[in-house]
Residue frames as qw, qx, qy, qz and C-alpha x, y, z in Angstrom:
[[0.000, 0.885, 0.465, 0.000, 0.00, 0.00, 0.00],
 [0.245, -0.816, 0.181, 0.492, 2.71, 2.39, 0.68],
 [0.349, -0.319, 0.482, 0.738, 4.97, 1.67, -2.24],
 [0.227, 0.551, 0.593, 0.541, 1.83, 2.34, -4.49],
 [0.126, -0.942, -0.252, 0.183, 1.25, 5.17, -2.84],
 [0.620, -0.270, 0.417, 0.608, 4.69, 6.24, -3.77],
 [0.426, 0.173, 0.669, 0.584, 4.68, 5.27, -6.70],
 [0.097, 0.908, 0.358, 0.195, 1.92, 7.99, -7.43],
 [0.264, -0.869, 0.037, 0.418, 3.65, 10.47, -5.39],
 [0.363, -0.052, 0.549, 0.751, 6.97, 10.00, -7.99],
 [0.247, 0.209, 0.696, 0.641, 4.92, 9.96, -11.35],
 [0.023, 0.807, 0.586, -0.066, 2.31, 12.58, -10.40],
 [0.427, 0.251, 0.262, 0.829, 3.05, 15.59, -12.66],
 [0.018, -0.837, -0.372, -0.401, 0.16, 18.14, -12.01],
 [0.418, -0.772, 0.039, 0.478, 2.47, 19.72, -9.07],
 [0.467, -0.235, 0.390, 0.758, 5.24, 20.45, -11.73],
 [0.151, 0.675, 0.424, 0.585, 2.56, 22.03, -14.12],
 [0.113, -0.941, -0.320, -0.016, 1.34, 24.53, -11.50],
 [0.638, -0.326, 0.119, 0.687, 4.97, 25.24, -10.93],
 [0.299, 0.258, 0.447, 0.803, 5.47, 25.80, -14.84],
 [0.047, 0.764, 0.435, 0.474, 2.45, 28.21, -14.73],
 [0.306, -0.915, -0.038, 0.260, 3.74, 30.51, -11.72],
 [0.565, -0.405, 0.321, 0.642, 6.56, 30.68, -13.13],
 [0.258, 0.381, 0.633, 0.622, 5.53, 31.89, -16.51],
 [0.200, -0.932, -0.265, -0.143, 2.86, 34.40, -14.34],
 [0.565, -0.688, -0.021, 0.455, 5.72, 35.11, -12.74],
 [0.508, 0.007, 0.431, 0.746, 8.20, 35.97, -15.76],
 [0.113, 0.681, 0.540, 0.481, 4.76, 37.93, -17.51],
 [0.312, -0.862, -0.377, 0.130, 4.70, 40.12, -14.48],
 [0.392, -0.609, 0.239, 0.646, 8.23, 41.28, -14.89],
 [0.432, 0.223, 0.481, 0.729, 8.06, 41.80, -17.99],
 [0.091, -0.826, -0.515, -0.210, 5.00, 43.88, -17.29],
 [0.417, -0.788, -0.089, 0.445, 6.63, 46.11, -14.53],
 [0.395, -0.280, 0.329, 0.811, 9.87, 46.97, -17.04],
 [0.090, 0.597, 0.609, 0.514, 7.24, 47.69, -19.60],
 [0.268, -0.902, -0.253, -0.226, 5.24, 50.33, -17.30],
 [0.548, -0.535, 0.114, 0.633, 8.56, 51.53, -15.74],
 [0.363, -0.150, 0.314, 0.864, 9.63, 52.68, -18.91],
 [0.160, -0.781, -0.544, -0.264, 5.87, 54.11, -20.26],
 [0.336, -0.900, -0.216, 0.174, 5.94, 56.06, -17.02],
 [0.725, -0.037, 0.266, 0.634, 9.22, 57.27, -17.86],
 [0.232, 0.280, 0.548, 0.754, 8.53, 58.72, -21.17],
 [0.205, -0.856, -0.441, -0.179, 5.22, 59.99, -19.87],
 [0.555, -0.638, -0.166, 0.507, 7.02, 61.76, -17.07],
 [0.344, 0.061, 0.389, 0.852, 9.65, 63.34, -19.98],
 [0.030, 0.723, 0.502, 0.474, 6.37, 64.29, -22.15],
 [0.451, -0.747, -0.481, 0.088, 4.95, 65.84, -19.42],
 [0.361, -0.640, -0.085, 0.673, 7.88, 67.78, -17.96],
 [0.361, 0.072, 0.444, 0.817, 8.91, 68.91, -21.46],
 [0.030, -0.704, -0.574, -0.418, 4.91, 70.47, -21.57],
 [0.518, -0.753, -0.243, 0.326, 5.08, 72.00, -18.30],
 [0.391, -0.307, 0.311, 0.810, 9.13, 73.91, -19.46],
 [0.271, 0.380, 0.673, 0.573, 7.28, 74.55, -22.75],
 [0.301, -0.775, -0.556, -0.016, 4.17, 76.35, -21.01],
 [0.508, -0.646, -0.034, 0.569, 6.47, 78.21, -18.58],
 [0.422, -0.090, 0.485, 0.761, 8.51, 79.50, -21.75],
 [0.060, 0.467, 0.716, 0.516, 5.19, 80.70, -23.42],
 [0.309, -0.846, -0.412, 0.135, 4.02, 82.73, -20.38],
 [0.535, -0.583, 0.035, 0.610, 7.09, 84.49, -19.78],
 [0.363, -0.073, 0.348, 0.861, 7.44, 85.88, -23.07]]
């Protein structure tokens, strides 16, 4: 009874899928974050560059 129990415990794969899928959620998230890291970035640029732009447009 034990060594068939085992024996499932060895050849039972659906732990190593859920693995594979956190790990893949896991990879998708970081890719997300560097993605919206650099977005916000650029936005940030945009943004100041309107703001300097604005300023520059009043003053004269």
């Amino acid at each position: 009874m034990l060594s068939t129990f085992m024996k499932k415990l060895v050849g039972d794969q659906s732990g190593a899928t859920a693995i594979e899928y956190g790990l893949i959620l896991a990879l998708i998230a970081l890719v997300m974050s560097v993605a919206l890291q650099d977005v916000a970035g650029t936005t940030i640029q945009m943004w100041n560059r309107v703001e300097s732009e604005s300023v520059a447009a009043m003053t004269n």
